[in-house]
Steps between C-alpha positions, in 0.01 A plus 500: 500500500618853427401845634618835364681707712361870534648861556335749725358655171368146461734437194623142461822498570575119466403200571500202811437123498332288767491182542231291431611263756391727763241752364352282187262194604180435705449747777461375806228706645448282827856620588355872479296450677655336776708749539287779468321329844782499671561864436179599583507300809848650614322840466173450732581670776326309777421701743085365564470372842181400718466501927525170636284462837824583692525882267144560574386807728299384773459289850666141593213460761253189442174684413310246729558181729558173251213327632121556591404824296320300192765706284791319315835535672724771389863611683542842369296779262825443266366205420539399139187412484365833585420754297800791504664214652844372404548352123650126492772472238472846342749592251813687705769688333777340281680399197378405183873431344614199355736355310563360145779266355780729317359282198128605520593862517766484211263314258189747625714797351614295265135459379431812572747728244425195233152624468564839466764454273331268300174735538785799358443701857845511515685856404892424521686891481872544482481671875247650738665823609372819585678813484279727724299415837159581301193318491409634165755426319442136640184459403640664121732236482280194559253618232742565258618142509162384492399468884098511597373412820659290722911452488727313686888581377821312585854588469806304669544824747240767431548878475487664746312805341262331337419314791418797635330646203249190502379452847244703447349343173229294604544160380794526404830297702857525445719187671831355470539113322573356787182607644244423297199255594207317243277732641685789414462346159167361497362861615599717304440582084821580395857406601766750392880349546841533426670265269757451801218416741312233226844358428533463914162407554544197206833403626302448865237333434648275184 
């Protein structure tokens, strides 16, 4: 597979091959998928909790004697049973993270930059630089190479203006190779990167 190379002008300016080893074939969406649960999990920030009978405001007195009333026995108004009594396994704060094999997550972004590639989401540019802290002129650049909507780019170490210059694009995420997820992927409409980050990215995942 080949994809041109483009200028910030977005004139070719030459030419990269992928493999079809690692971006040609089936996709495996399941993989996505996975992995796209696990980063949602890892994100849930787990904080609901509910008041056990022991959390509960109120008395530890027995309401009335155990025996001889004609009422069922009871210890304490934080009862369970009760109503604003106690709740009896209610969720309590914690963490949602887990844990993939290396494998999972490497085929799942794998997967992941074969369909957009194969879809031709993919814009590969000679560099993403900026030469002024503007957001303008950010927003300039990605629709002169062809950028609506949504964007994830990726470069080997990203600029440090431009990182800047984008953070307040909506939609739109800058993040070095090394970084990147298959929901980083999966979400977005367009993927802008270096030839030196898809060369990096192939050699990885190959």
């Amino acid at each position: 597979m080949t994809v041109d190379v483009v200028n910030h002008e977005n004139k070719k300016v030459g030419t990269v091959s992928v493999s079809d080893v690692v971006f040609g074939g089936r996709v495996k969406t399941d993989l996505i998928h996975e992995s796209v649960v696990r980063a949602n999990a890892a994100q849930r920030r787990g904080t609901h909790a509910t008041k056990t009978r022991g959390m509960v405001s109120g008395s530890g007195k027995k309401p009335w004697r155990q025996k001889g009333t004609g009422r069922a026995r009871v210890g304490e108004i934080r009862n369970p049973l009760w109503r604003t009594g106690g709740t009896v396994f209610g969720p309590q704060p914690r963490s949602y993270e887990y844990r993939l094999p290396k494998k999972v997550e490497k085929g799942a972004l794998r997967a992941a930059l074969a369909a957009k590639l194969q879809g031709g989401a993919v814009i590969v540019v000679d560099q993403l630089t900026a030469t002024e802290v503007k957001t303008k002129a950010a927003r300039a650049l990605l629709e002169t190479i062809g950028v609506n909507g949504k964007a994830l780019l990726v470069d080997v170490r990203p600029d440090e203006k431009l990182a800047l210059s984008v953070r307040n694009l909506p939609g739109v995420a800058l993040l070095p190779s090394n970084r990147v997820t298959a929901r980083d992927v999966a979400g977005t409409r367009t993927v802008v990167m270096t030839q030196a980050a898809l060369e990096k990215l192939e050699a990885a995942l190959g």
